[in-house]
Structure formats: C-alpha cells, structure tokens
C-alpha positions, 0 to 999 in steps of 0.5 A, a space after each residue: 944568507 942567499 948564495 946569488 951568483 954575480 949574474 943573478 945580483 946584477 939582475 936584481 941590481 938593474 930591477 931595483 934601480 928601474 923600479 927606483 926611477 919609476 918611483 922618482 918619475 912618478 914623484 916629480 909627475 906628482 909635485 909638477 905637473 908640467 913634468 913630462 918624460 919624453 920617450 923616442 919614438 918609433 918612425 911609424 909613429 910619426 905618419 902626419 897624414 894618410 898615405 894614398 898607395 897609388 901615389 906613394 913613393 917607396 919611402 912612404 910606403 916604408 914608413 908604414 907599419 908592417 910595410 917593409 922595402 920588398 912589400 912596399 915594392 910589391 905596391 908598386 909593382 902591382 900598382 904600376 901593373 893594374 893602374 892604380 887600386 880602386 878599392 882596399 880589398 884590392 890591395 889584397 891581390 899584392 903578394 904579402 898583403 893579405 886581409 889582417 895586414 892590410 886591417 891594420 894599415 886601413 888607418 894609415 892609408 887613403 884612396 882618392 
C-alpha cells in the first residue's frame, strides 16, 4: 500500500479531523440557525472608536494595527515636538510611518 512515515500519517490525521470539523460546523449551522462559532480575536480588532493621535496615550497607539511601542512612541514624540499634527500627511514626517502605512490606519484614526 502507500509507505508514509509517522510524521506524514499524523499530517494526514490532523487534515482529515480539520475537514471532519468544518463538515459538522457546517451541518449544525444548517440544522439551527442560531448556531454561531465564535473565534478569538486579535486586540486590533476591537477598536470601538477613532483614535485621535494628538490625544492619544501610548496604549492607544499600540492598539493600532501595524503601530508597535517604538512607532507608537515616535507619535508622540513627534507630536510633542511640532504641537499636534493639523493634517494626516503630516503624520507621515514621523519616522516608520510612511504613506502605505499610514493607508491603512486612515480608518482607524481621527483629527480634531
């Protein structure tokens, strides 16, 4: 027959009983309709509101996708240093935040 190693036949294994939950997931989705699965997850996901970085702690900042402690600190050194940012471009003058970055956080953030 086929000569798997125990490494190969555990693979195989754990992919049969993945695909065995997705079909019993799926079937109990279909019988009740109230069935949800709930997944974990990620803190960036959970940003209830816009942040305005002129206002921000460094724990808000953090919260952000892609922001890390040394960018987010950055911010605010910046921040501290000019005043306060008057436009988003501006926050591109903030060394590791550059335009594609900064794209991608526009949701996420507000000025007032």
């Amino acid at each position: 027959m086929l000569n798997l190693t125990r490494q190969e036949k555990q693979v195989l294994l754990f992919v049969g009983a993945v695909v065995l939950a997705g079909i019993i997931i799926n079937y109990l989705q279909k019988i009740n309709p109230g069935f949800k699965v709930i997944l974990p997850q990620s803190p960036h996901s959970i940003i209830e509101k816009k942040i305005n970085p002129n206002k921000a702690s460094l724990e808000e900042l953090i919260r952000l996708p892609e922001i890390g402690p040394v960018l987010a600190g950055n911010i605010i050194e910046y921040r501290n240093s000019i005043g306060g940012f008057k436009s988003f471009e501006e926050l591109q003058k903030v060394q590791g935040l550059g335009p594609k970055k900064l794209k991608r956080l526009k949701d996420y953030l507000i000025l007032e």
